[in-house]
N, C-alpha and C positions, 0 to 999 in steps of 0.2 A: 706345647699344645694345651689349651684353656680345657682343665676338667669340668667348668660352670654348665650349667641345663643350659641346653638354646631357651632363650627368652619367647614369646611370642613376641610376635610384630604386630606394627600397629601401621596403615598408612596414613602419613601425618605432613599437607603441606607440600605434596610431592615426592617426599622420601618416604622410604621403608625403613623405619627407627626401632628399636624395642618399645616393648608397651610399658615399662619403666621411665625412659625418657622420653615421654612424649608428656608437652606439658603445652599449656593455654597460657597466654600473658593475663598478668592482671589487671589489665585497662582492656580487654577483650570485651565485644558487645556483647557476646553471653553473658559475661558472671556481673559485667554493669548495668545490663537491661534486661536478662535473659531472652536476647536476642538471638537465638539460634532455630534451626528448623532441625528435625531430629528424626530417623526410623528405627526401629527394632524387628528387626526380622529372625526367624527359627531356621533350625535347618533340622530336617529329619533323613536320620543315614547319613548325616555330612552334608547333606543334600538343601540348600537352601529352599522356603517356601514361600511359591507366589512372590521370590524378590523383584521380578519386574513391577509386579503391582506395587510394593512398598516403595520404590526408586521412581514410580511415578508420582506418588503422593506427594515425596518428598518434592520432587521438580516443582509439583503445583504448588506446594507449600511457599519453597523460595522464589517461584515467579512474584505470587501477590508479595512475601514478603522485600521485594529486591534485593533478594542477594546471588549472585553469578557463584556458583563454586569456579567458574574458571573449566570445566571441563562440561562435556555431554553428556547424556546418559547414557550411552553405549561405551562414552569410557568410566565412569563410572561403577557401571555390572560388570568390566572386566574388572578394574582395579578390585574390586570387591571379592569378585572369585580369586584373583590372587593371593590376597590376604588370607583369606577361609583356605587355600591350600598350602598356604605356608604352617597354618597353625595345625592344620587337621591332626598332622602327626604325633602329636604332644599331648593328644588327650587318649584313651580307650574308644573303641568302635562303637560302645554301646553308650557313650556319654557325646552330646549333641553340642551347637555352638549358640548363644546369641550373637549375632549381628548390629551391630550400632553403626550408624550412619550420623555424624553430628556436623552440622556444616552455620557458622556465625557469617559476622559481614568483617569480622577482623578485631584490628584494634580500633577503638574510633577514632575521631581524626583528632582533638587536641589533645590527644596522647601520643599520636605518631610520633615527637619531636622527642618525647624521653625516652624514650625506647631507640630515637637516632635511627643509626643504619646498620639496625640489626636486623637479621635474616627473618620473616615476617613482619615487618612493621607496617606492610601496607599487606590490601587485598586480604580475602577472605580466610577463614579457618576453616580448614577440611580434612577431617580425621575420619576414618573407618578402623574399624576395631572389631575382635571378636574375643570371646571369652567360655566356657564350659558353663554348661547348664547344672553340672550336677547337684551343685547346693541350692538352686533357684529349686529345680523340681524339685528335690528331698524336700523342699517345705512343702510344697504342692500335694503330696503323696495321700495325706488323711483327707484331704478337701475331694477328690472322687470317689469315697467312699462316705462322707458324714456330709458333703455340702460344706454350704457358707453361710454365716449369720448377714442382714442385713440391715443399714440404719441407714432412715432419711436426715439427714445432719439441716444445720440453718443455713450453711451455705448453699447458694442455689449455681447454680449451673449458669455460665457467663453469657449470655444473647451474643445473637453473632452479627447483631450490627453493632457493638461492642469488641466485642474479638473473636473471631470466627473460631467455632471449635474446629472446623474442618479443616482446617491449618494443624499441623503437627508440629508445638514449638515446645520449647522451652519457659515457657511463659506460664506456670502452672501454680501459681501459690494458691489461688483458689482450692485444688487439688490436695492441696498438703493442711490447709482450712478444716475443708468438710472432711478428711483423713483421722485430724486431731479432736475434733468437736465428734465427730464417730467412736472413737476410742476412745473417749469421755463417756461414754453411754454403754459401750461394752469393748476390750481394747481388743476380740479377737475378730469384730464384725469388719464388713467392707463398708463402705456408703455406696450411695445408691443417689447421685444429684436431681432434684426439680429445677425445671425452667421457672421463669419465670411469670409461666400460667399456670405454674404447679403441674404441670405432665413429668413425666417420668424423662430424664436425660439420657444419664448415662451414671456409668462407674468411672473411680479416679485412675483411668487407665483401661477400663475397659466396659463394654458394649452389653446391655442388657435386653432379655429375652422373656415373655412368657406364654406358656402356653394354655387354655383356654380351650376344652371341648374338642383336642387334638391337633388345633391349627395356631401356628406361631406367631405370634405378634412381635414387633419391636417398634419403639418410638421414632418418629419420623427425623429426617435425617436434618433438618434445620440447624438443630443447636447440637449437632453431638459431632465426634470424629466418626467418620466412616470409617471404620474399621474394615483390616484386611481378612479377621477373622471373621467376624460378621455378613462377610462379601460370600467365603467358604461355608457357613451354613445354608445361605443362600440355595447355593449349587447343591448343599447334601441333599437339603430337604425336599429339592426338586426331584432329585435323582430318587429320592426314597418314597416321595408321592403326597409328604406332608404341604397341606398348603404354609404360604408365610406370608405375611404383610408388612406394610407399616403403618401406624397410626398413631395418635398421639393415645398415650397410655397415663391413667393417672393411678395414684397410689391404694386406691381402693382394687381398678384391675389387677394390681400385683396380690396382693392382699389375696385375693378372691380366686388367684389360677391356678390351675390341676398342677405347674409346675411353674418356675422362676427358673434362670440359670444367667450368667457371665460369660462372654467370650473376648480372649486377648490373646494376644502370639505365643507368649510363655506355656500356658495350660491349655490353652484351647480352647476348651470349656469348663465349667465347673457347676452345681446346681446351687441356687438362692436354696435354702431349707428354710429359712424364716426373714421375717420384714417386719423390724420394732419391735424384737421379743415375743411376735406372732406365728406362728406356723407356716407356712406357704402348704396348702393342701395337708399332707399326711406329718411335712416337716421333715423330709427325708427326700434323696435323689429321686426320679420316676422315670421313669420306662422312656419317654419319649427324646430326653437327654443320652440315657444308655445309648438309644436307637441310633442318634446323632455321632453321639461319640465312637461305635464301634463303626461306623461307615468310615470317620475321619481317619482310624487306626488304620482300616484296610486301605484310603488311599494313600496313604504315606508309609506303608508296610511295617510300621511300630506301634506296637501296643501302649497308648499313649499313657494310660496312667502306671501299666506295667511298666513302663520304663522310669516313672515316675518313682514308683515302689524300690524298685533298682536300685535309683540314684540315694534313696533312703539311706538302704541298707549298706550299699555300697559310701555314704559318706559315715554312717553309723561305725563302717571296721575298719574307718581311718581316725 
C-alpha cells in the first residue's frame, strides 16, 4: 500500500489525472498563439463564488473565440464541482480553492502529424484545476490594511475592435508590458491602463473603482473585462444604498476622489492609496471600501481580509 500524499487531481481531456501529470503539448494553440479562453474563480467555505457567472463568461468567451470544449455548461459546473470535492480534503477548512478553468482549440493542425496518434492530437484542451489560496492571500494580507500604490504605465489598454477585453483569454502580454514599465517606476505599485482616449481601463487583471462625494463610479464597460467581481459590488452597493455608475473616468477623476480601490476574484477588493506617487484623498483605505468589504464578508460568512491575515501567519509557521 503506496505511503505517497493523494496528489490533487486535475480534469484534463476527459480524465481525472493528478495535477503533476497533467501537461499541454508543445504545438498547443495556447503556448503558439496564446490562444486559450480562461476563468479563475474563488471559493469561500469551499464554496464556489458566482461559478455560474464565471462559466458563463467563459462559454461567451469561446463562442466569439470558436472553440467547442466538446461538452455543455451544465457539464461543465459538474465536472468542476467534482474536481473541487476531490481536492477539498487535502487542504484545512480555513484555507480556500482557486478554480482555473483553461480551455485552447488543441494542437494546431500542421502539427497534428508529429504528435501522430497520440491521445490528444486533435480536438480541443480542457483542463479544470484547483489549487489553495493560502500563499496567494498571505501576500494580499498588508494590502487591506495599507492599500495599493498606483501607476499609469505607457502601455494603454487594447480597443476592443482590436481584441475585445471582454473576452477572457490568454492573450495578455499587453498586461505583462504595462506590469514591467509599472515596476520600473515603483516595483511595488499595480498599473492602472488608459484607453486609448486616455479614460481610465482597467487594472492587469483587475476592475477599477472610485468614489467621488459618496457615489461610485467605474469606467464604462467598452474596453475593459467585465469582471465577476465588479458585477458583486454592483449588488453590494445597491443593497447598502450607495449609488454606482458607469462612465468614462479619466486620470485627473482618480487623482481628485475621496477613495480609489481594485476589484478581482482573489481579494475582492483592495483600496488605490496613491496614483503616480500622489495621494488618492488622505492616501490611506476610507470608509466607503471598509463599508463594501464588510458586507462582502457577511455574504460569504468569511472575514475576508481575516482570513487573509490567517493565511499569513498561517504560511509564516511553515
Amino acid at each position: 500500500m503506496s505511503s505517497e500524499p493523494r496528489q490533487r487531481e486535475v480534469y484534463f481531456n476527459g480524465r481525472y489525472v493528478p495535477e503533476s501529470q497533467a501537461s499541454v503539448s508543445i504545438y498547443d494553440s495556447a503556448l503558439m498563439f496564446g490562444d486559450m479562453a480562461f476563468e479563475f474563480t474563488r471559493t469561500f467555505k469551499h464554496k464556489p463564488f458566482r461559478l455560474r457567472e464565471h462559466l458563463d463568461r467563459l462559454y461567451a468567451s469561446m463562442k466569439i473565440l470558436r472553440i467547442d470544449p466538446g461538452m455543455s455548461l451544465d457539464e461543465m459546473e459538474k465536472v468542476t464541482l467534482e474536481v473541487l470535492e476531490h481536492n477539498a480534503p487535502l487542504v484545512q477548512p480555513e484555507i480556500d480553492f482557486q478554480i482555473l478553468h483553461d480551455i485552447s482549440r488543441g494542437v494546431l493542425g500542421p502539427y497534428q502529424r508529429v504528435i501522430g496518434n497520440e491521445r490528444d492530437a486533435t480536438g480541443p484542451t480542457v483542463a479544470i484545476s484547483t489549487y489553495p489560496m493560502d500563499l496567494h492571500l498571505a501576500s494580499f494580507a498588508p494590502l487591506f490594511d495599507e492599500g495599493v500604490r498606483a501607476v499609469i504605465p505607457r502601455q494603454r489598454a487594447i480597443p476592443s475592435h482590436l481584441l475585445d477585453a471582454k473576452m477572457k483569454t490568454r492573450s495578455r502580454q499587453h498586461y505583462q508590458i504595462a506590469n514591467q514599465q509599472t515596476s520600473d517606476v515603483d516595483p511595488k505599485a499595480w498599473a492602472v491602463l488608459i484607453d486609448m482616449d486616455g479614460f481610465i481601463a482597467e487594472g492587469t487583471g483587475a476592475n477599477v473603482f472610485v468614489v467621488i462625494d459618496g457615489v461610485l463610479y467605474t469606467p464604462e464597460r467598452r474596453n475593459i473585462l467585465r469582471g465577476v467581481s465588479r458585477g458583486a459590488v454592483f449588488d453590494l452597493a445597491n443593497e447598502l444604498g450607495i449609488d454606482c455608475h458607469e462612465r468614462n473616468l479619466d486620470p485627473y477623476d482618480m487623482h481628485t476622489a475621496d477613495e480609489a480601490f481594485f476589484t478581482s476574484t482573489p481579494f475582492c477588493m483592495v483600496s488605490i492609496t496613491h496614483l503616480d506617487g500622489l495621494p488618492i484623498s488622505e492616501g490611506a483605505p476610507g470608509p466607503i471600501v471598509k463599508q463594501l468589504l464588510d458586507a462582502w464578508s457577511k455574504l460569504v460568512g468569511v472575514d475576508i481580509p481575516g482570513q487573509a491575515r490567517w493565511c499569513a501567519e498561517h504560511v509564516k509557521g511553515t
